[in-house]
VEXKELUM-407502 format. One record per residue: x, y, z of N, C-alpha, C, O, CB in turn; residue number from 1. Coordinates in nm, 3 decimals, always signed. Atoms other than C-alpha are relative to their C-alpha. Glycine has a CB too. Layout:
N
nc1;nc2;nc3;cac1;cac2;cac3;cc1;cc2;cc3;oc1;oc2;oc3;cbc1;cbc2;cbc3;i
X;Y;Z;X;Y;Z;X;Y;Z;X;Y;Z;X;Y;Z;NUM
...
END
This chain:
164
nc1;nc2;nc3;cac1;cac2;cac3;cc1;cc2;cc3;oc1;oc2;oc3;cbc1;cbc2;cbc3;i
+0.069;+0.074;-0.104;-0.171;-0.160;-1.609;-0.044;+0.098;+0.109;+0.048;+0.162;+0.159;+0.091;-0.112;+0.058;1
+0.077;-0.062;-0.107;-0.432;+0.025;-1.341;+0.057;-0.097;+0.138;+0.046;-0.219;+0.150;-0.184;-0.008;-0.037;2
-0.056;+0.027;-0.068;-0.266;-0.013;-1.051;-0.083;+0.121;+0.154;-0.068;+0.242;+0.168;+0.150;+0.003;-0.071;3
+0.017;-0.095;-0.088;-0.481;+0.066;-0.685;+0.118;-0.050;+0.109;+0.175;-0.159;+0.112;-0.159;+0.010;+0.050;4
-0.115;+0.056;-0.102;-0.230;+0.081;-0.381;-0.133;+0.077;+0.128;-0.208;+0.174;+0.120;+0.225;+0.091;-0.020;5
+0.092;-0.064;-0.116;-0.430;+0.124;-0.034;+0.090;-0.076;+0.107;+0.176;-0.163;+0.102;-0.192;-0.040;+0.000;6
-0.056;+0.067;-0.100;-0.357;+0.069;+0.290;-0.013;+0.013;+0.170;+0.082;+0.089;+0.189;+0.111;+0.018;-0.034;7
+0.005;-0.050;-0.151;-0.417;+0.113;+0.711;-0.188;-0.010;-0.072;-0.272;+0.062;-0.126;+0.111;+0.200;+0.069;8
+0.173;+0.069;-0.016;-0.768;-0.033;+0.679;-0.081;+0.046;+0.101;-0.184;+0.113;+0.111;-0.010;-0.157;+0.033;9
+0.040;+0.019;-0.175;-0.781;-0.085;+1.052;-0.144;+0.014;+0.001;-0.206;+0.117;+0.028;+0.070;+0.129;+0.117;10
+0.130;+0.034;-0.010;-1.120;-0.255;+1.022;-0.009;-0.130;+0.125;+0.069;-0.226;+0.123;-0.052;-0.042;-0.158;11
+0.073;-0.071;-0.049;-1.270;-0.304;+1.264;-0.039;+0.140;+0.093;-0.134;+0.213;+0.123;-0.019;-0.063;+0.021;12
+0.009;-0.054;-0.151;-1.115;-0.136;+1.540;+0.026;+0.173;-0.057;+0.026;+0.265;+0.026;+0.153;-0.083;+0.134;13
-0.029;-0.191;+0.023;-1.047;+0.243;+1.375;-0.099;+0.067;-0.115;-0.093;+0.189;-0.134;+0.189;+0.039;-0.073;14
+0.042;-0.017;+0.104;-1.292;+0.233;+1.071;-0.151;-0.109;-0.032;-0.107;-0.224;-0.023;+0.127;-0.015;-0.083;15
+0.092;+0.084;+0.008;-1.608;+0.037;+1.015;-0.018;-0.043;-0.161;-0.072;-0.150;-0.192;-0.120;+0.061;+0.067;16
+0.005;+0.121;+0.124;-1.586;-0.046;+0.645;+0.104;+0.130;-0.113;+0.134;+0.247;-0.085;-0.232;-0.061;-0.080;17
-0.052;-0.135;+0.082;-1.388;+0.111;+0.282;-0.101;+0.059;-0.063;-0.208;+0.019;-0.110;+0.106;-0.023;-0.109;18
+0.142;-0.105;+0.070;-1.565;+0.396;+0.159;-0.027;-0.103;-0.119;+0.024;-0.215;-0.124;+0.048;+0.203;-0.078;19
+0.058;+0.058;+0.094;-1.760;+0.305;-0.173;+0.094;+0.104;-0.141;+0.118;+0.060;-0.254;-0.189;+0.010;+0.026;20
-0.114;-0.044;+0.093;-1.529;+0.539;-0.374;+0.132;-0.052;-0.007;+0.204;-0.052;-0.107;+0.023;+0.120;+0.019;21
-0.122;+0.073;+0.016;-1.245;+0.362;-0.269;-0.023;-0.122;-0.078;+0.036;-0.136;-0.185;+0.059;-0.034;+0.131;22
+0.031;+0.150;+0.010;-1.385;-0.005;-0.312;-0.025;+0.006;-0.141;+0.029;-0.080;-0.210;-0.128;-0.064;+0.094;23
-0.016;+0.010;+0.126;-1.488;+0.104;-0.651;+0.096;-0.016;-0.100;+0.102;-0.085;-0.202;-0.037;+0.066;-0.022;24
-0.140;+0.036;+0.105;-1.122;+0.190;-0.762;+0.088;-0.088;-0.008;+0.162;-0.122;-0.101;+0.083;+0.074;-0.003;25
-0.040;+0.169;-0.014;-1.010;-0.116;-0.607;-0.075;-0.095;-0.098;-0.003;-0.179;-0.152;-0.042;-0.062;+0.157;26
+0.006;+0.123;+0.033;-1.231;-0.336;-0.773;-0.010;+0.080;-0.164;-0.116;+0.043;-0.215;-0.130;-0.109;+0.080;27
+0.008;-0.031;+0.132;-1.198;-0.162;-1.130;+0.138;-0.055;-0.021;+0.143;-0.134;-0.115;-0.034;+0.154;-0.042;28
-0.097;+0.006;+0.028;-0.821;-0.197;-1.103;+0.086;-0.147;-0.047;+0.053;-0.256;+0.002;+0.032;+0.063;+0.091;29
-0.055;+0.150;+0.057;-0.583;-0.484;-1.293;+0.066;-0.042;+0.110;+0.101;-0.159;+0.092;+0.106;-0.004;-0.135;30
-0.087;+0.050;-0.056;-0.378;-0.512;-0.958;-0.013;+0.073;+0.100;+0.012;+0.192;+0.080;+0.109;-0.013;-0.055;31
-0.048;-0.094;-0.108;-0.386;-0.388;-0.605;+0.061;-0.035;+0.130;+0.040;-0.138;+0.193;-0.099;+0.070;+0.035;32
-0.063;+0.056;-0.083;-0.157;-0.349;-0.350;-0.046;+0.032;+0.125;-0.131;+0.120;+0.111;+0.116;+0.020;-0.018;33
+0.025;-0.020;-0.155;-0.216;-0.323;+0.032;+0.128;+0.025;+0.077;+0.207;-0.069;+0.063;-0.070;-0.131;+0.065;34
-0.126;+0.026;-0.056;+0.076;-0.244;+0.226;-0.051;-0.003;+0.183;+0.025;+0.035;+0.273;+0.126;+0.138;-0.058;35
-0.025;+0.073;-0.153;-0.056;-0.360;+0.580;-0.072;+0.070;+0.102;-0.110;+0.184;+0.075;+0.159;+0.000;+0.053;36
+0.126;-0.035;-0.087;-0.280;-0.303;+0.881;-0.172;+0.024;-0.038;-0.258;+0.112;-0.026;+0.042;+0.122;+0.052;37
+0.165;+0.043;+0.024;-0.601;-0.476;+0.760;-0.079;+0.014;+0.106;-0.181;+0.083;+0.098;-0.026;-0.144;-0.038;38
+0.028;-0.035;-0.149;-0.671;-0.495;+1.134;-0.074;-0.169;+0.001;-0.035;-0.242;+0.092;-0.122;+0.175;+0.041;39
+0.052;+0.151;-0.049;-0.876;-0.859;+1.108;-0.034;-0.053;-0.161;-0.047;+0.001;-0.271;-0.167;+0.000;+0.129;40
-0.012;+0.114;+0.106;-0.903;-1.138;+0.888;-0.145;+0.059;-0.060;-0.106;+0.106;-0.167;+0.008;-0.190;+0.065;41
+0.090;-0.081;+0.080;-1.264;-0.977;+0.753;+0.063;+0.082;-0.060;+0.094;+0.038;-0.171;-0.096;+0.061;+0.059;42
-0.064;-0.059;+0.064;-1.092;-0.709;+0.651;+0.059;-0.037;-0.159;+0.026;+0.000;-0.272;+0.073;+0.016;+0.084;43
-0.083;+0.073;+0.121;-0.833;-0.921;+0.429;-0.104;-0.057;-0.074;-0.100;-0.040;-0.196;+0.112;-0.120;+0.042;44
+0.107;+0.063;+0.118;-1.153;-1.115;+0.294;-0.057;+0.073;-0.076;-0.053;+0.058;-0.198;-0.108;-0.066;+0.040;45
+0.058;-0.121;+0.117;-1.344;-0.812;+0.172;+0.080;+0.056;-0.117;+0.052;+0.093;-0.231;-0.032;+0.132;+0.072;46
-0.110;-0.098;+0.163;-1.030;-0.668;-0.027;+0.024;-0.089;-0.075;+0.024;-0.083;-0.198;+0.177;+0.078;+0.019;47
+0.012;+0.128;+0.127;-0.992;-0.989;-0.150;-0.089;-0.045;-0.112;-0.068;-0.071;-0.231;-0.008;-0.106;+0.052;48
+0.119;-0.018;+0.050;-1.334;-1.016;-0.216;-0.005;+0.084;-0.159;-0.023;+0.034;-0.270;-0.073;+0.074;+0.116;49
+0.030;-0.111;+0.149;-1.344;-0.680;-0.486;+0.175;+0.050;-0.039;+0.216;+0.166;-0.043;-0.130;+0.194;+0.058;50
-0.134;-0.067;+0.052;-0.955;-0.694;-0.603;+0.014;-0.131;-0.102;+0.015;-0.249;-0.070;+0.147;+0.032;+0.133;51
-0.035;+0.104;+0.086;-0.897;-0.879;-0.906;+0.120;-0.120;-0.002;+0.118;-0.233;-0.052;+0.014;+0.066;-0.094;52
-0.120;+0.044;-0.055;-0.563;-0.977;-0.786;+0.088;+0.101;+0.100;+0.108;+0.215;+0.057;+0.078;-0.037;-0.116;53
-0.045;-0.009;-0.070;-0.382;-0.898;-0.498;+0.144;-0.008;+0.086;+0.183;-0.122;+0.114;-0.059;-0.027;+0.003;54
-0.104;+0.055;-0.014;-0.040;-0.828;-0.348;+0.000;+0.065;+0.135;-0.032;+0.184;+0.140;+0.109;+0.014;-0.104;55
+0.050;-0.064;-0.112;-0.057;-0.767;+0.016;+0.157;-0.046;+0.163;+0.240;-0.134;+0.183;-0.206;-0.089;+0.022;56
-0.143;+0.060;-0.124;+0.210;-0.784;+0.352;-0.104;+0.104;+0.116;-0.187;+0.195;+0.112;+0.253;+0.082;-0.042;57
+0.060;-0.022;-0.107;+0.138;-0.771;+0.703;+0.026;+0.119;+0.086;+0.147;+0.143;+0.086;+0.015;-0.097;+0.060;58
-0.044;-0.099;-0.063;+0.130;-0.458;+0.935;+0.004;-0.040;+0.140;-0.029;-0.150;+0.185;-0.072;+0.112;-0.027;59
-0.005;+0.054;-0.160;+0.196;-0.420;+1.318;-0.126;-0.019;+0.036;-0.128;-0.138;+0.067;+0.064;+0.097;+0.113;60
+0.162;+0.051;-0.014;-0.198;-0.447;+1.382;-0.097;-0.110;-0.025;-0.203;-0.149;+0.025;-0.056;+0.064;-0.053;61
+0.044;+0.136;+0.014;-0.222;-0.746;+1.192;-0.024;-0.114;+0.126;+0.050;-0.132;+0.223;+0.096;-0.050;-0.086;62
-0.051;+0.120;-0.117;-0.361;-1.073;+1.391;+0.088;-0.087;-0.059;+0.083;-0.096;-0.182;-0.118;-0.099;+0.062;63
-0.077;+0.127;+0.048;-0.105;-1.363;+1.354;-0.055;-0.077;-0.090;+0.014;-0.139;-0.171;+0.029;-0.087;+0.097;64
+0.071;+0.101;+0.104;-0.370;-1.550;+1.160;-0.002;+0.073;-0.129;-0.061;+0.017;-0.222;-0.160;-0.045;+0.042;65
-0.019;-0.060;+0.150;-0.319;-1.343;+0.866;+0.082;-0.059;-0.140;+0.058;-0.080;-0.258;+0.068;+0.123;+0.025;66
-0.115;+0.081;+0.065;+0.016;-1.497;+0.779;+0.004;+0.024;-0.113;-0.020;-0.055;-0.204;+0.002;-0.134;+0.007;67
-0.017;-0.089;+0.134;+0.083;-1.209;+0.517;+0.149;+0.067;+0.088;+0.157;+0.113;+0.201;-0.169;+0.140;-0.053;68
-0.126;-0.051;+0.017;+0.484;-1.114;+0.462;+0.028;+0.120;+0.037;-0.047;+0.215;+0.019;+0.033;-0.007;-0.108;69
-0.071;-0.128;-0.038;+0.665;-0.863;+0.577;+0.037;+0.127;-0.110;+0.017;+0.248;-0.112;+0.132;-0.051;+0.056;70
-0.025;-0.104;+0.156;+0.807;-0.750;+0.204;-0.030;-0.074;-0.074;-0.033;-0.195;-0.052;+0.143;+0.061;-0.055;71
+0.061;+0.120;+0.103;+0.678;-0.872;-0.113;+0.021;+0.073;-0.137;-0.007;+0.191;-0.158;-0.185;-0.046;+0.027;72
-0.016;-0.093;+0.108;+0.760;-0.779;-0.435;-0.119;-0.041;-0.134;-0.187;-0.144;-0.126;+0.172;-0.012;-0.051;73
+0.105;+0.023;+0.100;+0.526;-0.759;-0.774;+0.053;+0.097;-0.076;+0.094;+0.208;-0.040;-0.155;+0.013;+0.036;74
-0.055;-0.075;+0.079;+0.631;-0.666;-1.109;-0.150;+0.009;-0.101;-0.225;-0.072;-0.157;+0.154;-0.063;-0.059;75
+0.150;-0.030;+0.108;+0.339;-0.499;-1.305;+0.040;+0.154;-0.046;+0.087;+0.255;+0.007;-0.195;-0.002;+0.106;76
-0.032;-0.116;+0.129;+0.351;-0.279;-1.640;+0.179;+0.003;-0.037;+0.200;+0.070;-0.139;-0.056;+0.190;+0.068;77
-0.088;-0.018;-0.022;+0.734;-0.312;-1.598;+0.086;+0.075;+0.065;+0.199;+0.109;+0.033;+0.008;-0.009;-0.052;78
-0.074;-0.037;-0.124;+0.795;-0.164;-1.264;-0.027;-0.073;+0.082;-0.130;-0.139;+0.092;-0.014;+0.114;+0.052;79
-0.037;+0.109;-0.127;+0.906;-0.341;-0.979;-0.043;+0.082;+0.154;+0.015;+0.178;+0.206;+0.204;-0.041;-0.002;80
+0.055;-0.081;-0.095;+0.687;-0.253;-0.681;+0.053;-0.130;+0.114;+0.028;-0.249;+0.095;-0.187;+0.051;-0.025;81
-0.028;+0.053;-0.141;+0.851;-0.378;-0.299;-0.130;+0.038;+0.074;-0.196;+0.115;+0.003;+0.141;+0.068;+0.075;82
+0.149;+0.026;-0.130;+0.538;-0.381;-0.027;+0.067;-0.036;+0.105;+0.120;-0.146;+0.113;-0.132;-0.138;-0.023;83
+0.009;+0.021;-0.101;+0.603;-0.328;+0.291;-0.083;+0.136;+0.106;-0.111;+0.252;+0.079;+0.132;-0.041;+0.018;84
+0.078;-0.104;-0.080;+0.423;-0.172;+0.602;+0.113;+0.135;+0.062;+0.075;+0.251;+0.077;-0.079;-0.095;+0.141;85
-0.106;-0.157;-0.051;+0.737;+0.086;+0.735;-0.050;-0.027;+0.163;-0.049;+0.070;+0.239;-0.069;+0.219;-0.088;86
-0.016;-0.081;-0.161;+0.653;-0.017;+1.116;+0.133;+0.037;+0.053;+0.241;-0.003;+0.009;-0.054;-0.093;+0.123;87
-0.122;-0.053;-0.052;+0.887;+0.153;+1.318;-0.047;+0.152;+0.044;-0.161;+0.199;+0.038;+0.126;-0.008;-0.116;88
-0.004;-0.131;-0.052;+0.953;+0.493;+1.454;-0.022;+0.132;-0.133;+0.050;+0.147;-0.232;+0.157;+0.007;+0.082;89
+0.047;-0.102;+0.113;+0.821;+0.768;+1.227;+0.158;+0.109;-0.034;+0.190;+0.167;-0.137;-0.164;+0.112;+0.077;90
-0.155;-0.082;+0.054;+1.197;+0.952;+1.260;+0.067;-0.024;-0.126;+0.122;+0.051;-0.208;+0.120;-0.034;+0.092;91
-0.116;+0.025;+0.110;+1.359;+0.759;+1.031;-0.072;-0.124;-0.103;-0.023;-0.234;-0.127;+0.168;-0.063;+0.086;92
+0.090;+0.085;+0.058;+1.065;+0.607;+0.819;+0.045;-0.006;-0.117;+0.066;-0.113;-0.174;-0.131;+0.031;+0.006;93
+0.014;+0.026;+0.157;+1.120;+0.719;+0.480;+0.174;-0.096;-0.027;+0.181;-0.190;-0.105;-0.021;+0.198;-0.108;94
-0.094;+0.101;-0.013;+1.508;+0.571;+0.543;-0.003;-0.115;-0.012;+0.057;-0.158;-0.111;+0.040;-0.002;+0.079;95
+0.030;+0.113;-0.056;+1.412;+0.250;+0.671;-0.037;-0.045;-0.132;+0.034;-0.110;-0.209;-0.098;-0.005;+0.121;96
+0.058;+0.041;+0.153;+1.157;+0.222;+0.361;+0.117;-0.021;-0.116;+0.119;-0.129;-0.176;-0.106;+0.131;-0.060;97
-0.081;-0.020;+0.135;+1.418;+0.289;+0.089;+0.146;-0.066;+0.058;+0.235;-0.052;-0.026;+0.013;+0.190;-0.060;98
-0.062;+0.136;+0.001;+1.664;+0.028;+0.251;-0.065;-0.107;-0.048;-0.052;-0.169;-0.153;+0.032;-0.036;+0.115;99
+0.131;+0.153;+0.026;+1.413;-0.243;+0.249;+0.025;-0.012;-0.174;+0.105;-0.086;-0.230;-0.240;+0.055;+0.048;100
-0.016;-0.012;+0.118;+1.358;-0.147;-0.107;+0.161;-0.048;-0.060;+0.169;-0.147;-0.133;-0.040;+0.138;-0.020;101
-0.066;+0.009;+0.042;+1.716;-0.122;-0.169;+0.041;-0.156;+0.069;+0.163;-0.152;+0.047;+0.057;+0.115;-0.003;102
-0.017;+0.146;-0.064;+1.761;-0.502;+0.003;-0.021;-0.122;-0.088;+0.034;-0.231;-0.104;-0.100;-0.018;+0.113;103
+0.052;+0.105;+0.102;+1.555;-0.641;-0.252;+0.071;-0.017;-0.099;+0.031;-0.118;-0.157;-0.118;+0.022;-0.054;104
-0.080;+0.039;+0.088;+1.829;-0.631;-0.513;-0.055;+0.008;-0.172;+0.007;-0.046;-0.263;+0.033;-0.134;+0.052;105
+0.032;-0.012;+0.051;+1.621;-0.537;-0.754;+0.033;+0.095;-0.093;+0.063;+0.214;-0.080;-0.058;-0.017;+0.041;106
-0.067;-0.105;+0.144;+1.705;-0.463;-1.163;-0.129;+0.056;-0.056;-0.238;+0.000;-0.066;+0.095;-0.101;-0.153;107
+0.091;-0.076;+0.087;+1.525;-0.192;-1.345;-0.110;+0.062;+0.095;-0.114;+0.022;+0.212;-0.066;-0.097;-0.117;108
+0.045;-0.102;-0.039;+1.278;+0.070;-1.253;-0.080;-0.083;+0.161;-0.145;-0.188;+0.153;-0.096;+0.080;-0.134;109
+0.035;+0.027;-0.129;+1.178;+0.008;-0.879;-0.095;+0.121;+0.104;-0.088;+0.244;+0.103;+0.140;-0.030;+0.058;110
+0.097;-0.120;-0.084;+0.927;+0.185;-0.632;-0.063;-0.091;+0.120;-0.134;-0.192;+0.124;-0.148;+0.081;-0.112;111
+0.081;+0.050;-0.115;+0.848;+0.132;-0.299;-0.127;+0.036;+0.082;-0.168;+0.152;+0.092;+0.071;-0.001;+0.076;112
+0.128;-0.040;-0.053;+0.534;+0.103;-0.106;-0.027;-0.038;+0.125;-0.022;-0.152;+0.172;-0.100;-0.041;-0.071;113
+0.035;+0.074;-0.140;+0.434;+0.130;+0.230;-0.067;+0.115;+0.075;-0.049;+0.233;+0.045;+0.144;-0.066;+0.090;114
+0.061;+0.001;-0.087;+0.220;+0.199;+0.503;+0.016;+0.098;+0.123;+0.118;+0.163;+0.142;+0.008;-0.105;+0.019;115
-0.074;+0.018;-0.170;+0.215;+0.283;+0.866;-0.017;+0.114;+0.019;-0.040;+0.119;+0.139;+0.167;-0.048;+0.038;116
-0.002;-0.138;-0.057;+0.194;+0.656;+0.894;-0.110;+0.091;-0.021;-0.120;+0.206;+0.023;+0.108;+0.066;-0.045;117
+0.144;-0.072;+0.065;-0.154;+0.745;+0.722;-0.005;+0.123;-0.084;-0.101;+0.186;-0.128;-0.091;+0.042;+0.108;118
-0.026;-0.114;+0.035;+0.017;+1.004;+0.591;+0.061;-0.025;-0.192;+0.152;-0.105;-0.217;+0.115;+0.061;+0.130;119
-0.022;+0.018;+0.092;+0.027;+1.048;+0.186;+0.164;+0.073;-0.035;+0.215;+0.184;-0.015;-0.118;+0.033;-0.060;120
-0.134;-0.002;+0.082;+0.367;+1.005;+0.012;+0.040;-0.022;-0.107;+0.003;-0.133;-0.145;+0.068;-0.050;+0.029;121
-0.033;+0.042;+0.061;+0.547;+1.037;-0.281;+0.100;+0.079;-0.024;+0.102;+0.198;-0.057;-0.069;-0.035;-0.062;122
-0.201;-0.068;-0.036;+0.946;+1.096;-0.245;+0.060;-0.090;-0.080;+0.041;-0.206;-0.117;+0.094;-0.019;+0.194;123
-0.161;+0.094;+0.047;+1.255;+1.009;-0.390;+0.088;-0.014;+0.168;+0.114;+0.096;+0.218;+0.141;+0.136;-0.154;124
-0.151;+0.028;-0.097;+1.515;+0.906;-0.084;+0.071;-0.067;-0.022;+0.046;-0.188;-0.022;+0.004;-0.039;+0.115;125
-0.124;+0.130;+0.033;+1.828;+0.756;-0.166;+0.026;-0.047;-0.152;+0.094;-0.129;-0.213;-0.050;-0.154;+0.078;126
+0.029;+0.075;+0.179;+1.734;+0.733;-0.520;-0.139;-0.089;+0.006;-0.181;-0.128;-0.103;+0.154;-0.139;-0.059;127
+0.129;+0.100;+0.015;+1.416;+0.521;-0.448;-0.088;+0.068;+0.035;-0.076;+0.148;+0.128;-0.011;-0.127;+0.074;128
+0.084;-0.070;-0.003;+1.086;+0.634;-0.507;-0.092;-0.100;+0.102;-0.123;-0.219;+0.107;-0.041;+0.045;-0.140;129
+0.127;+0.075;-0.135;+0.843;+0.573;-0.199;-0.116;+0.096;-0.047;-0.135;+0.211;-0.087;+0.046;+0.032;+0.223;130
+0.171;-0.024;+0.000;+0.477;+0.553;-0.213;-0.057;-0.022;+0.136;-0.042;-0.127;+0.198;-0.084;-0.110;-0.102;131
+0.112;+0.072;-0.149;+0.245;+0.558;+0.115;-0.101;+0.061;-0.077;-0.083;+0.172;-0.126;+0.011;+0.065;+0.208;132
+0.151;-0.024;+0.054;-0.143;+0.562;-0.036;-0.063;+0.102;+0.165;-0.162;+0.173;+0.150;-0.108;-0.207;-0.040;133
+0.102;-0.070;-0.121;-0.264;+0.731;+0.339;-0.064;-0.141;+0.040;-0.045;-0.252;-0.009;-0.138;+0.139;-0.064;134
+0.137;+0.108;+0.022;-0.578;+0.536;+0.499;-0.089;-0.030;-0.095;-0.143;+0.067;-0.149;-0.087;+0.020;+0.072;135
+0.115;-0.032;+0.112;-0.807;+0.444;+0.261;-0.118;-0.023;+0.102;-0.210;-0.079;+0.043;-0.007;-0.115;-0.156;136
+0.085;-0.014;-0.075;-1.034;+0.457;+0.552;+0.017;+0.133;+0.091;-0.045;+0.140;+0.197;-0.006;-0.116;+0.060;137
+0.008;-0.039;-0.135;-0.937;+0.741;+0.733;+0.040;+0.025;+0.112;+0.060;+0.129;+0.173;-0.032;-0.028;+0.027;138
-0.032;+0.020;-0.145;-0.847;+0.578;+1.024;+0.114;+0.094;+0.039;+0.207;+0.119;-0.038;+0.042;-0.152;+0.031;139
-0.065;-0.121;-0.098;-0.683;+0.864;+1.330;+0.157;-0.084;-0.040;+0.173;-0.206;-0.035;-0.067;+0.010;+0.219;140
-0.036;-0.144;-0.015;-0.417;+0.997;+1.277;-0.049;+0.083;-0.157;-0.042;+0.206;-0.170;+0.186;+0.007;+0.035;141
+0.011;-0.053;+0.120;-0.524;+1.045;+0.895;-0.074;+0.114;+0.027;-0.117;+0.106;+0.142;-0.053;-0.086;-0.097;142
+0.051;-0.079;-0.023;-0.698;+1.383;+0.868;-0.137;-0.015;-0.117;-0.241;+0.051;-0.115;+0.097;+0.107;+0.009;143
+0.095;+0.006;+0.075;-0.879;+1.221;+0.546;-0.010;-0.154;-0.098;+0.086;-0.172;-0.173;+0.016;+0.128;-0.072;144
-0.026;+0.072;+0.101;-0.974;+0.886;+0.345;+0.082;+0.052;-0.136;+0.034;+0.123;-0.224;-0.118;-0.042;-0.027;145
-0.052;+0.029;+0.148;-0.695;+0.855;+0.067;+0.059;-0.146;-0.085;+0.016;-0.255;-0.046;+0.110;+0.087;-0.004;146
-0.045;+0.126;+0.057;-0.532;+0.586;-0.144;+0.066;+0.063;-0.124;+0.069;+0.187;-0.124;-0.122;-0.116;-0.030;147
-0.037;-0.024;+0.136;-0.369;+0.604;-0.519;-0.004;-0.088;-0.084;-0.001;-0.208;-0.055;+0.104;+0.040;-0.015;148
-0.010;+0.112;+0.090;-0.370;+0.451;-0.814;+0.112;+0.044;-0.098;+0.150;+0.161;-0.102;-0.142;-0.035;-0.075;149
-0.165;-0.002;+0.076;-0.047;+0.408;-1.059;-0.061;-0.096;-0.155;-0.128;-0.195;-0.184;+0.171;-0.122;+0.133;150
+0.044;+0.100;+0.153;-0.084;+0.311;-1.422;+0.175;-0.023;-0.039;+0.262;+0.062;-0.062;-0.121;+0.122;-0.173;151
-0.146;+0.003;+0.022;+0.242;+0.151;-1.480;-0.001;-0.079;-0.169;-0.062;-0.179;-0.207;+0.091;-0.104;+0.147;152
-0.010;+0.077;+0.117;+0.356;+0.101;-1.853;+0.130;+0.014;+0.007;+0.195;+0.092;+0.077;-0.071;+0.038;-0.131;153
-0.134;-0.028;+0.049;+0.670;+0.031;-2.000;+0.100;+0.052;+0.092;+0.194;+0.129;+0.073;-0.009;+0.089;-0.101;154
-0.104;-0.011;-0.151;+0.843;+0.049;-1.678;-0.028;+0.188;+0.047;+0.050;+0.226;+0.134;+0.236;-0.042;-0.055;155
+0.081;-0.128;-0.007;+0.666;+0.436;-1.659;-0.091;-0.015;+0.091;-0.183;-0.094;+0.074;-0.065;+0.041;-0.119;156
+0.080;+0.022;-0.093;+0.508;+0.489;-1.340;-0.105;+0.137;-0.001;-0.036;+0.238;-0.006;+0.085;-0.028;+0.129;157
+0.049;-0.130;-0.009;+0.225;+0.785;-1.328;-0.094;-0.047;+0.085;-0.155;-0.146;+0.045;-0.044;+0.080;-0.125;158
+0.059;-0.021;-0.120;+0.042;+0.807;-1.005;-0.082;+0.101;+0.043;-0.033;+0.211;+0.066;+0.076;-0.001;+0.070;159
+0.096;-0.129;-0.045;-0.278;+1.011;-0.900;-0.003;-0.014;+0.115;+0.079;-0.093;+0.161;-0.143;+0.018;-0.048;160
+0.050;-0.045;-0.195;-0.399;+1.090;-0.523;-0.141;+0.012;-0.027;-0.187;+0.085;-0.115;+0.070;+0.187;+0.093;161
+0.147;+0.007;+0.006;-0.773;+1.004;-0.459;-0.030;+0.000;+0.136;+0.005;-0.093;+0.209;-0.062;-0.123;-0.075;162
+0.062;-0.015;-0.144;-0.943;+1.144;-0.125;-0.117;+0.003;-0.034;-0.159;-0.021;-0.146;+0.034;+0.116;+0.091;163
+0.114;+0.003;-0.046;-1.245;+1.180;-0.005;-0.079;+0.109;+0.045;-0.192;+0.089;+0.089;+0.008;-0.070;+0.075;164
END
């Protein structure tokens, strides 16, 4: 299963739309996740718009009218992906993340995803593998549109890095 993960939108106010390289691998993909700071309800419609299906939670930037989750889980190819945004203090981010994860109680291969720092990740802490895709816009503090995509089979996760 093609798996895009994106995330830190921040449309309108940091970014004026997703590139057309992104939006493409979004809308080719069987499943993508968002982990948070769409920035406005346009936003959420457009990704909705070109994502075949969608698993998405809210960031600190979100408006209230979003009324998208905090953590959310989705099992695709036979890994178990948690979604959340990681707000909080950047000290003790990748921590924080890989509780959450570990909260969810979740059996068999697990990977978390999240947000919030624009900054691309892919760590083990604690035993749990964290994902942050970057902006897929960009948006400051990023130094560049990124995102990733994950082809998960057979509980086998393999993950590229796509900038701009």
């Amino acid at each position: 299963m093609n798996v895009a993960i994106i995330s830190d939108t921040h449309i309108p106010s940091r970014a004026h739309s997703i590139p057309a390289w992104a939006r493409r691998r979004v809308s080719e993909a069987d499943h993508v996740i968002h982990a948070g700071d769409f920035d406005s309800t346009k936003a959420l419609a457009d990704v909705r718009e070109f994502a075949s299906r969608l698993t998405a939670v809210g960031g600190n930037m979100d408006p209230r009218g979003l009324d998208l989750p905090d953590v959310r889980t989705v099992r695709l190819g036979g890994v178990t992906f948690v979604v959340t945004h990681g707000t909080g203090n950047r000290r003790d981010y990748e921590h924080r993340v890989a509780r959450i994860v570990d909260d969810q109680d979740v059996d068999g291969p697990v990977v978390g995803v999240a947000g919030h720092t624009h900054e691309l990740l892919d760590t083990t802490v604690d035993g749990v593998r964290l994902l942050n895709p970057g902006s897929v816009t960009g948006a400051a503090p990023a130094q560049a549109a990124t995102m990733l995509t994950a082809e998960a089979s057979d509980g086998e996760l393999d993950v590229t890095v796509h900038r701009e």
